[in-house]
PDB file with SEQRES, HELIX, SHEET and CRYST1 records, atoms N, CA, C and O in Angstrom:
SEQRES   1 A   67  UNK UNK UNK UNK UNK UNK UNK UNK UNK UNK UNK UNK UNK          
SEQRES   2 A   67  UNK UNK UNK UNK UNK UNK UNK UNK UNK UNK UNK UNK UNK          
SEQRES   3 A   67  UNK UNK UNK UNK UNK UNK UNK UNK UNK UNK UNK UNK UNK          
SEQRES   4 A   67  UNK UNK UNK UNK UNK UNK UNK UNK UNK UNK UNK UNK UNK          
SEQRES   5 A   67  UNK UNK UNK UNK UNK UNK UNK UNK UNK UNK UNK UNK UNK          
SEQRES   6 A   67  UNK UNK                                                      
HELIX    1 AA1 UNK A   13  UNK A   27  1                                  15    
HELIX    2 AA2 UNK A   31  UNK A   34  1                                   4    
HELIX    3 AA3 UNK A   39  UNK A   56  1                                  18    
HELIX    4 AA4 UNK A   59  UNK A   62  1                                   4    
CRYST1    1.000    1.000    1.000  90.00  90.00  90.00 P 1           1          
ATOM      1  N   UNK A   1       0.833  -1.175   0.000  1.00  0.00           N  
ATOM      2  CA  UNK A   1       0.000   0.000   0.000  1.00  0.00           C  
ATOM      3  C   UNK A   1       0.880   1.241   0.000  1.00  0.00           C  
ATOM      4  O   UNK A   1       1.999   1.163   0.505  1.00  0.00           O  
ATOM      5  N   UNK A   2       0.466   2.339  -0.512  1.00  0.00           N  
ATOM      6  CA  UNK A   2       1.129   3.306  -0.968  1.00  0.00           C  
ATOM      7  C   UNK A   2       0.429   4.491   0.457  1.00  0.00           C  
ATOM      8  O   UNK A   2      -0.725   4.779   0.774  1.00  0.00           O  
ATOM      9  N   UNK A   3       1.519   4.827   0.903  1.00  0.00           N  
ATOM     10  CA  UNK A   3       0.875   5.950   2.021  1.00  0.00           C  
ATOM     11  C   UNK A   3       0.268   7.425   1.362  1.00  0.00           C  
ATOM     12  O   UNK A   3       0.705   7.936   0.331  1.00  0.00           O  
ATOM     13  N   UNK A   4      -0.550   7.835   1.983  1.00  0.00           N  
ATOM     14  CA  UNK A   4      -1.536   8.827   1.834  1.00  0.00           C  
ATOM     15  C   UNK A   4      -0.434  10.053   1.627  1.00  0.00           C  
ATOM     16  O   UNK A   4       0.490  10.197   2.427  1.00  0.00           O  
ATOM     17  N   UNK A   5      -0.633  11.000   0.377  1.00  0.00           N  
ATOM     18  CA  UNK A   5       0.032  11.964  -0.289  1.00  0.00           C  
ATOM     19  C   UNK A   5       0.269  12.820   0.803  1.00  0.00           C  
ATOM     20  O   UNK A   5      -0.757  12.885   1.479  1.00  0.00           O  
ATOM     21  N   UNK A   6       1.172  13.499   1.262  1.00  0.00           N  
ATOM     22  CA  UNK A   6       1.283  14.642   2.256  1.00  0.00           C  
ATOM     23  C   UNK A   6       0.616  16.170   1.629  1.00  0.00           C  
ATOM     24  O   UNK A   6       0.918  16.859   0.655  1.00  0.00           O  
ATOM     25  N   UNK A   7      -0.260  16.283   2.532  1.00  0.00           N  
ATOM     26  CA  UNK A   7      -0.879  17.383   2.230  1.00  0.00           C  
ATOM     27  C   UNK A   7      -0.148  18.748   1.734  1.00  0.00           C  
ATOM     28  O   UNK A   7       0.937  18.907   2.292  1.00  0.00           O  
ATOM     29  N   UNK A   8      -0.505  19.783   0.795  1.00  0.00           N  
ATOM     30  CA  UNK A   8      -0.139  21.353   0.840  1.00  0.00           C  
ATOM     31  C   UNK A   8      -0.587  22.383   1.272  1.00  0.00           C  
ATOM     32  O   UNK A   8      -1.813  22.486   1.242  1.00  0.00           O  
ATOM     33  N   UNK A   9       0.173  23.464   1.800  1.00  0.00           N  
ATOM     34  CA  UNK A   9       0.158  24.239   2.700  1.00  0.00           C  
ATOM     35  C   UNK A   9      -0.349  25.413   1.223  1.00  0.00           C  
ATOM     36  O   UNK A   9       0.411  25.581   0.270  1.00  0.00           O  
ATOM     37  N   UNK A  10      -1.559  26.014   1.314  1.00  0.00           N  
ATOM     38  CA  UNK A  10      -1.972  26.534  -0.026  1.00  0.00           C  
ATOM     39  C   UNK A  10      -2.583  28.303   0.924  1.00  0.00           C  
ATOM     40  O   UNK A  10      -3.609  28.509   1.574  1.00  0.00           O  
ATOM     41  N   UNK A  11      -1.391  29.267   0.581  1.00  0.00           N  
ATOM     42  CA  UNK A  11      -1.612  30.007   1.315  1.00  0.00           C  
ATOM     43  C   UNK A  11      -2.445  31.225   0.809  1.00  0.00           C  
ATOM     44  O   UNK A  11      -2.235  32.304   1.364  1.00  0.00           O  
ATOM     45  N   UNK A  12      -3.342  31.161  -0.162  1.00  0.00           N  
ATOM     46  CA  UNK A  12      -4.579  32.029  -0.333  1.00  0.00           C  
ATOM     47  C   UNK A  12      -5.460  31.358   0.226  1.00  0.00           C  
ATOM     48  O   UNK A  12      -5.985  31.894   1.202  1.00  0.00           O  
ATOM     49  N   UNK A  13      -5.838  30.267  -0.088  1.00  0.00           N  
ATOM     50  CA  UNK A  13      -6.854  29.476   0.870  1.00  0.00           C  
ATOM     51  C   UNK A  13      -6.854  29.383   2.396  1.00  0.00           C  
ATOM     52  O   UNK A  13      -7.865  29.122   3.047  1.00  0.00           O  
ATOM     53  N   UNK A  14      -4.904  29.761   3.238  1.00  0.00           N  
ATOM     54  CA  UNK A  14      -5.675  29.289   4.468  1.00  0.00           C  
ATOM     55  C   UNK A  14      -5.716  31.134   4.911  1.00  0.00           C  
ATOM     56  O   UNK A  14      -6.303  31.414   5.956  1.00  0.00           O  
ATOM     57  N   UNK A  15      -4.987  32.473   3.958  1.00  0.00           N  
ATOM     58  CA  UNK A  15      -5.601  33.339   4.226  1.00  0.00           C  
ATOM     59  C   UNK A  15      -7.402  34.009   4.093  1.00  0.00           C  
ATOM     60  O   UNK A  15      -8.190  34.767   4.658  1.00  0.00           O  
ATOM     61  N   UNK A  16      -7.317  33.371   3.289  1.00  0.00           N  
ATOM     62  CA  UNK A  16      -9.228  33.444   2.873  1.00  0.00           C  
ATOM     63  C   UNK A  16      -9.726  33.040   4.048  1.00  0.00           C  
ATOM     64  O   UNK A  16     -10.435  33.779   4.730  1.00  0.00           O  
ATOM     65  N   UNK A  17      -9.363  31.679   4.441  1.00  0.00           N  
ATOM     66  CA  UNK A  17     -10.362  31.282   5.831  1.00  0.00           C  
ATOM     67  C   UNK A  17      -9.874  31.867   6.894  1.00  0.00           C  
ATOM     68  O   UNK A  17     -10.781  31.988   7.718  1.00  0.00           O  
ATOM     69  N   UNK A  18      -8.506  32.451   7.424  1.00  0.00           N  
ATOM     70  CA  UNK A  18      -8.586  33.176   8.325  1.00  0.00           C  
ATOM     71  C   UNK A  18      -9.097  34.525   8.049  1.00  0.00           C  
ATOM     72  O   UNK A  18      -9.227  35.296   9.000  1.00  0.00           O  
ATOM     73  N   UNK A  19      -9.337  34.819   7.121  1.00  0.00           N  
ATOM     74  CA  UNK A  19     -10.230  36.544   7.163  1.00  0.00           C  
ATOM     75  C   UNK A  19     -11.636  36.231   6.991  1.00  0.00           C  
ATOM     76  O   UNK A  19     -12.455  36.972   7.535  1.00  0.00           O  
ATOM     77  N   UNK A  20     -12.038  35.214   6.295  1.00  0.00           N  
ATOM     78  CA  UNK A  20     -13.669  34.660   6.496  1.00  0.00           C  
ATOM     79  C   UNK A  20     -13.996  34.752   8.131  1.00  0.00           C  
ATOM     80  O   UNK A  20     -14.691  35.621   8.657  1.00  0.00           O  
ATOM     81  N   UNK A  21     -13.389  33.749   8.743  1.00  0.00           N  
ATOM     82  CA  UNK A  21     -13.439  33.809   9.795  1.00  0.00           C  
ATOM     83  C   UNK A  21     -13.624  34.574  11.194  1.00  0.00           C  
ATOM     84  O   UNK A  21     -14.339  34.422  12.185  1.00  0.00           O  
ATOM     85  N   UNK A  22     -12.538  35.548  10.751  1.00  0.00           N  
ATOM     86  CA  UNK A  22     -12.426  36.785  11.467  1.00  0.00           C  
ATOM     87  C   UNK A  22     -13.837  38.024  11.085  1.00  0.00           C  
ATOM     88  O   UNK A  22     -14.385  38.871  11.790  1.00  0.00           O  
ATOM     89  N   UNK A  23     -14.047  37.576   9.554  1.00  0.00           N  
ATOM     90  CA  UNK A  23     -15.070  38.990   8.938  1.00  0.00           C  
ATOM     91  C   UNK A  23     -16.181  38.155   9.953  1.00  0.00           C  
ATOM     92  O   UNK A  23     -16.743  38.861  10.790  1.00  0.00           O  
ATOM     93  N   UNK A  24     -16.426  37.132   9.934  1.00  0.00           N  
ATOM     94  CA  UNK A  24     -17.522  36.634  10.595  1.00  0.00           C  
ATOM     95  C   UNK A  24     -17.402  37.097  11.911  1.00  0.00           C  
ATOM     96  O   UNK A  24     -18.325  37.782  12.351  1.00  0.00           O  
ATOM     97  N   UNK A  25     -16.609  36.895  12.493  1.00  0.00           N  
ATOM     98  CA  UNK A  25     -16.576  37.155  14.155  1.00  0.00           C  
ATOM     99  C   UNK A  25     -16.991  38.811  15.189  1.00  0.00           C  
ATOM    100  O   UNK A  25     -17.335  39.265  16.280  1.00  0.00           O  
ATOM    101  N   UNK A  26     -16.547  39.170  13.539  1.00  0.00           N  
ATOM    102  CA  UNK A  26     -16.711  40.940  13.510  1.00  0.00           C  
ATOM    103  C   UNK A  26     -18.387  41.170  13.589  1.00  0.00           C  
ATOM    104  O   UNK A  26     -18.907  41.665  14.589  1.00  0.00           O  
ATOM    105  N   UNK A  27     -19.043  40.810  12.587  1.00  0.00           N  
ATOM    106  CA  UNK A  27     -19.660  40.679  11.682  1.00  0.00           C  
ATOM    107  C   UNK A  27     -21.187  39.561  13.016  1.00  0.00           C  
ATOM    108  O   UNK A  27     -22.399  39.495  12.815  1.00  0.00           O  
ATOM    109  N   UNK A  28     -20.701  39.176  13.726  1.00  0.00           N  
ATOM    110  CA  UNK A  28     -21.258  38.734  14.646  1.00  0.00           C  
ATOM    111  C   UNK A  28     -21.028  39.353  16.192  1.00  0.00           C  
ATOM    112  O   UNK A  28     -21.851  39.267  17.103  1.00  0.00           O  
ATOM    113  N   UNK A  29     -20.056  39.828  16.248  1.00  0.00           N  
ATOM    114  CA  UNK A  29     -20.175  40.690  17.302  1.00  0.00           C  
ATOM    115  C   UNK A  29     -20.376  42.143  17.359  1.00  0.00           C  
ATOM    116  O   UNK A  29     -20.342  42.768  18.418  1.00  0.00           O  
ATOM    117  N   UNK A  30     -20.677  42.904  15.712  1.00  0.00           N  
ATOM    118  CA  UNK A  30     -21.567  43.867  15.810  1.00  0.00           C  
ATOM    119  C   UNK A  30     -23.018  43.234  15.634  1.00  0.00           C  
ATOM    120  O   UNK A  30     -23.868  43.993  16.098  1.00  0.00           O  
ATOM    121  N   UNK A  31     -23.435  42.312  15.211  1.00  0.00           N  
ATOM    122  CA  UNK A  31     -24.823  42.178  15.513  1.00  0.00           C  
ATOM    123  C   UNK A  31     -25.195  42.315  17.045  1.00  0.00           C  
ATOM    124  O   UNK A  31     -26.022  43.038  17.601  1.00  0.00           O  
ATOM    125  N   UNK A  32     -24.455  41.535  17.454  1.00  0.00           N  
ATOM    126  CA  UNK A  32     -25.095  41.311  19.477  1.00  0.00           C  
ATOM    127  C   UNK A  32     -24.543  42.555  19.985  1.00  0.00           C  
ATOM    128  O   UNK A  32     -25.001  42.786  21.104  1.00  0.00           O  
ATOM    129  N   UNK A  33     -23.583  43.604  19.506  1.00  0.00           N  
ATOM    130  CA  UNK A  33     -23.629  44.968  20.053  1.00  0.00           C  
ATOM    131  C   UNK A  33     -24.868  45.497  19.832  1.00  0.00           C  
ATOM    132  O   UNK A  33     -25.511  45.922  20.792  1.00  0.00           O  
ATOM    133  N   UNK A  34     -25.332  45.542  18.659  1.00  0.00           N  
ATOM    134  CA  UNK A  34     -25.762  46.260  18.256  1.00  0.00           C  
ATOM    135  C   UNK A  34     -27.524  46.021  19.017  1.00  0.00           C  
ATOM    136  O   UNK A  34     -28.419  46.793  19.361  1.00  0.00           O  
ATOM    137  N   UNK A  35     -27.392  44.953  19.012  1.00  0.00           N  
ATOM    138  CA  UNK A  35     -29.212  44.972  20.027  1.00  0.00           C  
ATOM    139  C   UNK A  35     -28.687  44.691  21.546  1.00  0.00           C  
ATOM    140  O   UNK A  35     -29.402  44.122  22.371  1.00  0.00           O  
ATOM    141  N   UNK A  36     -27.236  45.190  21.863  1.00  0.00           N  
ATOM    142  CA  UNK A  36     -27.104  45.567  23.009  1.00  0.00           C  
ATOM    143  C   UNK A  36     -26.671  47.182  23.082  1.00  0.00           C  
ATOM    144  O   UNK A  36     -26.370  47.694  24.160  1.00  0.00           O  
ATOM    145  N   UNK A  37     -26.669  47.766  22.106  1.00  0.00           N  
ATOM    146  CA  UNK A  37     -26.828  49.353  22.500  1.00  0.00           C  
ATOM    147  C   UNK A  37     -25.186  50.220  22.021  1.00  0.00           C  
ATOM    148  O   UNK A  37     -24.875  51.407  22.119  1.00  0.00           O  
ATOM    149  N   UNK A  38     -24.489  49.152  21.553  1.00  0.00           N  
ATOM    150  CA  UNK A  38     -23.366  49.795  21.291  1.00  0.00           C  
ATOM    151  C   UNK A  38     -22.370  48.424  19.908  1.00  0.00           C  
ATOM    152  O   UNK A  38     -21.598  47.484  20.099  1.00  0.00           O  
ATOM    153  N   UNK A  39     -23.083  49.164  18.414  1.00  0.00           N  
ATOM    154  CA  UNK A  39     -22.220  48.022  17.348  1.00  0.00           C  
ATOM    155  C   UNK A  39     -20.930  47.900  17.697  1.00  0.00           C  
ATOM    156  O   UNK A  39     -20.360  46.816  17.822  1.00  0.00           O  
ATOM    157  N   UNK A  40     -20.376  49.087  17.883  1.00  0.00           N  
ATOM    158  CA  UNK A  40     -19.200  49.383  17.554  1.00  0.00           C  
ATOM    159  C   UNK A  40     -18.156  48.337  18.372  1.00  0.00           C  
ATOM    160  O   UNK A  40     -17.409  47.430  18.007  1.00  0.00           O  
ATOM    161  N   UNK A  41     -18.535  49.001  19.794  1.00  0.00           N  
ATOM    162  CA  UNK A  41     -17.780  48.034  20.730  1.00  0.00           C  
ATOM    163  C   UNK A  41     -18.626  46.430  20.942  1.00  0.00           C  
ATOM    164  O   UNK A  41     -18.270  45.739  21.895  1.00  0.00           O  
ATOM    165  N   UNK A  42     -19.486  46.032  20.217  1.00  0.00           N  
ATOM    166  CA  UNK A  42     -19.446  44.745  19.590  1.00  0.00           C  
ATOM    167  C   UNK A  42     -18.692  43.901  18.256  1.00  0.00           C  
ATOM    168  O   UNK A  42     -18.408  42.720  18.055  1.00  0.00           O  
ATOM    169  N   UNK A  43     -18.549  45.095  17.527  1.00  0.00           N  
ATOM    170  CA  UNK A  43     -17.191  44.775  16.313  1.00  0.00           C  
ATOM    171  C   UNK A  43     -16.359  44.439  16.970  1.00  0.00           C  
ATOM    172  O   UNK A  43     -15.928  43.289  17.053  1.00  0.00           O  
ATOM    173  N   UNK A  44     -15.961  45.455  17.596  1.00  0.00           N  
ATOM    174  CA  UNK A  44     -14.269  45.264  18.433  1.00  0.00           C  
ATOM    175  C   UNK A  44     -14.541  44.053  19.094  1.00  0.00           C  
ATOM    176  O   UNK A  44     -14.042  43.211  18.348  1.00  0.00           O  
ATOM    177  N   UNK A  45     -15.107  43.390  20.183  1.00  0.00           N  
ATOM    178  CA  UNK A  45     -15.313  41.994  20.531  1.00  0.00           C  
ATOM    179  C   UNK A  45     -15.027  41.166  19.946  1.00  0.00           C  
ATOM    180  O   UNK A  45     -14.295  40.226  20.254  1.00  0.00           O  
ATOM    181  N   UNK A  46     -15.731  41.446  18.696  1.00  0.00           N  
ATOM    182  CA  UNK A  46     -15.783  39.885  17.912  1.00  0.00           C  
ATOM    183  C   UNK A  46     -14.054  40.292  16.986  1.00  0.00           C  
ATOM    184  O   UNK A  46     -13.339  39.305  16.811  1.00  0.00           O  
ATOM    185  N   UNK A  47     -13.684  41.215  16.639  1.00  0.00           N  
ATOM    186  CA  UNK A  47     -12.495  41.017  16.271  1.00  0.00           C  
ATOM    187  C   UNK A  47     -11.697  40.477  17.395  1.00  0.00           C  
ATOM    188  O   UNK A  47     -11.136  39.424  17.092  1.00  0.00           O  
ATOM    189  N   UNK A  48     -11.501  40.850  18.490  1.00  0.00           N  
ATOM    190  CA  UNK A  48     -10.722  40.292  19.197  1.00  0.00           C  
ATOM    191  C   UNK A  48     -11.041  38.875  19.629  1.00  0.00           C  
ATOM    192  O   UNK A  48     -10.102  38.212  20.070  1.00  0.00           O  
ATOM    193  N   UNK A  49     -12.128  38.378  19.568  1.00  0.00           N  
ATOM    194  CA  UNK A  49     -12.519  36.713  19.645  1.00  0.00           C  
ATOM    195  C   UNK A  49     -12.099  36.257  17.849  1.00  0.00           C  
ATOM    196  O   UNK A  49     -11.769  35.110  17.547  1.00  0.00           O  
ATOM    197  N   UNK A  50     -12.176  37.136  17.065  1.00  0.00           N  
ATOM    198  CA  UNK A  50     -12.507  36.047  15.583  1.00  0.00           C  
ATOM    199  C   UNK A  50     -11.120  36.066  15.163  1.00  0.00           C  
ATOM    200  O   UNK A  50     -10.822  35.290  14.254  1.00  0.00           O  
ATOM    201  N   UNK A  51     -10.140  36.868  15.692  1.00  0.00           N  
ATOM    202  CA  UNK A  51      -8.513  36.695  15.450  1.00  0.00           C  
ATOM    203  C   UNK A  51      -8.042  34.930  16.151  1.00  0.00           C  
ATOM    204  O   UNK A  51      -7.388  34.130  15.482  1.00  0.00           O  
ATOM    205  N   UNK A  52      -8.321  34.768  16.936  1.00  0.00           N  
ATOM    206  CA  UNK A  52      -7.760  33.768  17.338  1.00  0.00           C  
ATOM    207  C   UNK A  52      -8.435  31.855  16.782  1.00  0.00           C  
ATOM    208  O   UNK A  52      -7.915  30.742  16.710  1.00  0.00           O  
ATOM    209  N   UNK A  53     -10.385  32.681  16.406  1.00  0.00           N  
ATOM    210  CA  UNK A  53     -10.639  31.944  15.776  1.00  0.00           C  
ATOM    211  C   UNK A  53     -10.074  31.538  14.589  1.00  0.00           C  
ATOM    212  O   UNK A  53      -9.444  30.481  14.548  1.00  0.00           O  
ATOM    213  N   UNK A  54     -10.187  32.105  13.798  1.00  0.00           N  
ATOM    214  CA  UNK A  54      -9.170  32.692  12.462  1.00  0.00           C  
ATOM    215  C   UNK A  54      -8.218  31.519  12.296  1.00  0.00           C  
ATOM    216  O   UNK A  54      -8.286  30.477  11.645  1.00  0.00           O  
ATOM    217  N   UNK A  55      -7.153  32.133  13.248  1.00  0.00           N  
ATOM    218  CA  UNK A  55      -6.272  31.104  13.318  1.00  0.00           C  
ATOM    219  C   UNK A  55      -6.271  29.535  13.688  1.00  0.00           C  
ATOM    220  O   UNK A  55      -5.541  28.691  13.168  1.00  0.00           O  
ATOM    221  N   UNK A  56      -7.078  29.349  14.530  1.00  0.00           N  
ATOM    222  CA  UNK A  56      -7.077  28.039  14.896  1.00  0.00           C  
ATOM    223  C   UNK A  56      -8.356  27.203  14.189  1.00  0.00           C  
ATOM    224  O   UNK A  56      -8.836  26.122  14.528  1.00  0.00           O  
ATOM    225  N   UNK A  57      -8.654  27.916  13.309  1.00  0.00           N  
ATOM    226  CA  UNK A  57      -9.816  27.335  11.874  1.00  0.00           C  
ATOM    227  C   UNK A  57      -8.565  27.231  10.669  1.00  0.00           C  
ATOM    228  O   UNK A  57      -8.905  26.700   9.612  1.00  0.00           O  
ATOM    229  N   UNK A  58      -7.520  27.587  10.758  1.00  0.00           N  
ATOM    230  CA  UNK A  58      -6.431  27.402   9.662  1.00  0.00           C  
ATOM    231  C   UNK A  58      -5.822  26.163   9.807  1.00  0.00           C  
ATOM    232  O   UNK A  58      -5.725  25.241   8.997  1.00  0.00           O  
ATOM    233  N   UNK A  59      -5.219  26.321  11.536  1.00  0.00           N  
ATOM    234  CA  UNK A  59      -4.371  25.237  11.885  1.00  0.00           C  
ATOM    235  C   UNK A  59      -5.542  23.740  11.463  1.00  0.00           C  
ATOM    236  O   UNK A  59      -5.216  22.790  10.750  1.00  0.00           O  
ATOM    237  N   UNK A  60      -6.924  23.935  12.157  1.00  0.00           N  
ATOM    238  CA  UNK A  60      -7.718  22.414  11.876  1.00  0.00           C  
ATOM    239  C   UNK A  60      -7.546  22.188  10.213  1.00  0.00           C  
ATOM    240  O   UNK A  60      -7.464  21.066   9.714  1.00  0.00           O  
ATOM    241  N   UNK A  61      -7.508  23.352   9.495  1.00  0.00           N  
ATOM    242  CA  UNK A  61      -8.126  23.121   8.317  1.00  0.00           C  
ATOM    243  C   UNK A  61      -6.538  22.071   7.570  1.00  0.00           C  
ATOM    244  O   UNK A  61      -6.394  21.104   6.822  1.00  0.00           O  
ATOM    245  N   UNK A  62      -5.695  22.963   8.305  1.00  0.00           N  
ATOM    246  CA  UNK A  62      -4.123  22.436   7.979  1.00  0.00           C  
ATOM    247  C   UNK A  62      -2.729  21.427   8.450  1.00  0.00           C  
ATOM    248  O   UNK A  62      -1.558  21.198   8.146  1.00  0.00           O  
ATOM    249  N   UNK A  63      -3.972  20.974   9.557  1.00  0.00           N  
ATOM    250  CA  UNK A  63      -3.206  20.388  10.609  1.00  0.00           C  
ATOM    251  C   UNK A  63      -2.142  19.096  10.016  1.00  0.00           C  
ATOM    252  O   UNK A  63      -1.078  18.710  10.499  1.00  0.00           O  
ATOM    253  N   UNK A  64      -2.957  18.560   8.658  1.00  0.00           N  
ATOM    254  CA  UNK A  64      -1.597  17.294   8.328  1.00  0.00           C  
ATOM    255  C   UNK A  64      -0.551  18.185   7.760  1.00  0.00           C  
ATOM    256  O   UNK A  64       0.478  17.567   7.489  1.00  0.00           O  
ATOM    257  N   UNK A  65      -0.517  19.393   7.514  1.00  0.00           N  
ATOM    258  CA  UNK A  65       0.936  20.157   6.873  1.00  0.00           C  
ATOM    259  C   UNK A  65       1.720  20.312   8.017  1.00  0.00           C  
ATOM    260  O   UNK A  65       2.918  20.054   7.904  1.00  0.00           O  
ATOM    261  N   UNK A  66       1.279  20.688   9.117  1.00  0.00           N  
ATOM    262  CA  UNK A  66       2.356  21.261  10.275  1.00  0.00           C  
ATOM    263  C   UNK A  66       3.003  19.616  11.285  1.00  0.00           C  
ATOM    264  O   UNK A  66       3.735  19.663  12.273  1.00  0.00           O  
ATOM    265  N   UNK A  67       2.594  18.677  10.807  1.00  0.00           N  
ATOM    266  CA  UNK A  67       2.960  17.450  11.764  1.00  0.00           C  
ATOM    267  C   UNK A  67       4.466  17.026  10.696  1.00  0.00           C  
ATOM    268  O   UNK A  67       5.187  16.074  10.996  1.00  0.00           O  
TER     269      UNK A  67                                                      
END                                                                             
């Protein structure tokens, strides 16, 4: 048996999903600001939660490249 091809590290794709990611997080934490009385400092939330999401939605997405 022939072992399974080692994956590629394809870096528009894992930047796309970390800014998908992040636009989402934004993008969800001005919604819940925003029917809590303040978008803005609900953007800022979710950027600071969707940065780290971001990243660790890259690493799952990429995880057989980094082993």
């Amino acid at each position: 048996m022939e072992p399974a091809p080692r994956q590629s590290l394809q870096p528009a794709g894992a930047g796309a999903l970390l800014l998908g990611t992040t636009a989402a997080g934004v993008g969800l934490g001005a919604l819940i600001g925003w029917a809590a009385g303040s978008w803005s400092l609900g953007a800022l939330g979710g950027g600071v939660a969707g940065i780290p999401a971001g990243v660790f939605a890259v690493y799952r997405r990429y995880r057989g490249f980094f082993t």
